[in-house]
C-alpha positions in Angstrom: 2.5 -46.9 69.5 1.4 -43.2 70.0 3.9 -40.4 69.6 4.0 -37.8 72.4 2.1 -35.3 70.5 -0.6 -37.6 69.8 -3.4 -37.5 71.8 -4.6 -41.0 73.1 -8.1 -42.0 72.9 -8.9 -45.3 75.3 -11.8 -46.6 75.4 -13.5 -47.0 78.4 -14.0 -44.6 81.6 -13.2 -43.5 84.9 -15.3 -43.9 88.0 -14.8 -43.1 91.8 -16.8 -45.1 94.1 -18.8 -43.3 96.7 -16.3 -45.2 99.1 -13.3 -43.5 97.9 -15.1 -40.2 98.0 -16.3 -40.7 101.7 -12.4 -41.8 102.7 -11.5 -38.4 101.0 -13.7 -36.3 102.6 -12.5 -38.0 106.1 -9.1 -37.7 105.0 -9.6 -33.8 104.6 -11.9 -33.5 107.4 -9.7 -34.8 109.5 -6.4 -32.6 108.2 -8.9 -29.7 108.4 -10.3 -29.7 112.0 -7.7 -32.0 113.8 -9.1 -34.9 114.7 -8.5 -39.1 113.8 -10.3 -40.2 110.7 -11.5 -43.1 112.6 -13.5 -40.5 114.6 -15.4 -39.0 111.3 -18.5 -40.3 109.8 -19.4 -39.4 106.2 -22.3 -40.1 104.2 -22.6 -38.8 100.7 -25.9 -38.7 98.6 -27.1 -37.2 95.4 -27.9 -33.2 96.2 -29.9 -32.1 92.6 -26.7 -33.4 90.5 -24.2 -32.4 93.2 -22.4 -34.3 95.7 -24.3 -34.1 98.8 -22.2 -34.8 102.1 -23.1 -35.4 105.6 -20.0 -35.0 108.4 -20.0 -36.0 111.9 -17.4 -35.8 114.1 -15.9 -34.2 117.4 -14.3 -31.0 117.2 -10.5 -30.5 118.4 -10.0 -29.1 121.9 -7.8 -26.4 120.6 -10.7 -24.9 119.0 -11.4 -23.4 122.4 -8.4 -21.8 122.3 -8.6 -20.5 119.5 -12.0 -19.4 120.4 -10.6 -17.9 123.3 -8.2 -15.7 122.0 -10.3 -14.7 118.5 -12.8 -11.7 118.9 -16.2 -12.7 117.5 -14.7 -16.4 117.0 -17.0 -18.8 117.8 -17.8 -22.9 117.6 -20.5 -21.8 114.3 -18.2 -19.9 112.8 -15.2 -21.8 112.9 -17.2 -24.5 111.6 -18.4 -23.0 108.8 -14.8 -22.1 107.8 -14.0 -25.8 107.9 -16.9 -26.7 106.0 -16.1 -24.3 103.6 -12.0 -26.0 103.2 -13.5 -28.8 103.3 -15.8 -28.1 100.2 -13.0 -26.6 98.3 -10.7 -29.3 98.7 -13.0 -31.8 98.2 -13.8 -30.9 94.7 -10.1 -29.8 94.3 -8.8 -33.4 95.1 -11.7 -35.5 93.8 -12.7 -33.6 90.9 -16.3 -33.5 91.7 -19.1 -30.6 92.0 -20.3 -30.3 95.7 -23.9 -29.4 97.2 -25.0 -29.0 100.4 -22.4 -30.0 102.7 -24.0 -30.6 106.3 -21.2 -30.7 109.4 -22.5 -31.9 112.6 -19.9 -31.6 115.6 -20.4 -34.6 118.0 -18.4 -33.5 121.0 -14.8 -32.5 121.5 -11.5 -34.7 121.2 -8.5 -34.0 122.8 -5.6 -35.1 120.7 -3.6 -37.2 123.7 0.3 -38.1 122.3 1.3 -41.3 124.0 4.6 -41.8 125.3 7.0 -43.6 122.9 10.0 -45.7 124.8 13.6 -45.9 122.6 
């Protein structure tokens, strides 16, 4: 048994599967620009070493809002801000180097809460 201040060394090694990495860029897409993460498409692919990701999905209907009320806010820009989070915490989480990230807005989603009966 290894004391605390021993440093284990296991054989063996640690993968992700491009499957988990797709669910987590969802996952933070999703948390990022407001939409479902059954609405998000992700492909990944090998970008010179990097992880290359491709994004689909609507944007959120605030946006407009937010577009709206922001001078020299538009749908480019806030996307590139969210591709940008996205990027960061992406690496952050999954502990990978990312490339080229491309983010292709589909359409617009607005985020209906149905009524719940008690």
């Amino acid at each position: 048994m290894l004391s605390a201040e021993e440093p284990s060394k296991l054989a063996g090694i640690t993968t992700v599967s491009a499957r988990a990495i797709q669910t987590i860029v969802a996952a933070t897409t999703g948390s990022r620009i407001s939409v479902p993460n059954q609405l998000i498409k992700v492909s990944t692919h090998d970008d010179q070493g990097l992880l290359g990701i491709d994004i689909s999905c609507p944007l959120d209907y605030g946006a407009l809002d937010t577009i709206g009320q922001t001078p020299g806010a538009s749908v480019f820009s806030l996307a590139g801000e969210a591709r940008q989070d996205i990027v960061n915490r992406v690496s952050e989480i999954a502990g990978v180097k990312v490339g080229r990230v491309n983010l292709r807005l589909t359409g617009l989603h607005r985020n209906t809460e149905k009524r719940r009966l008690k």
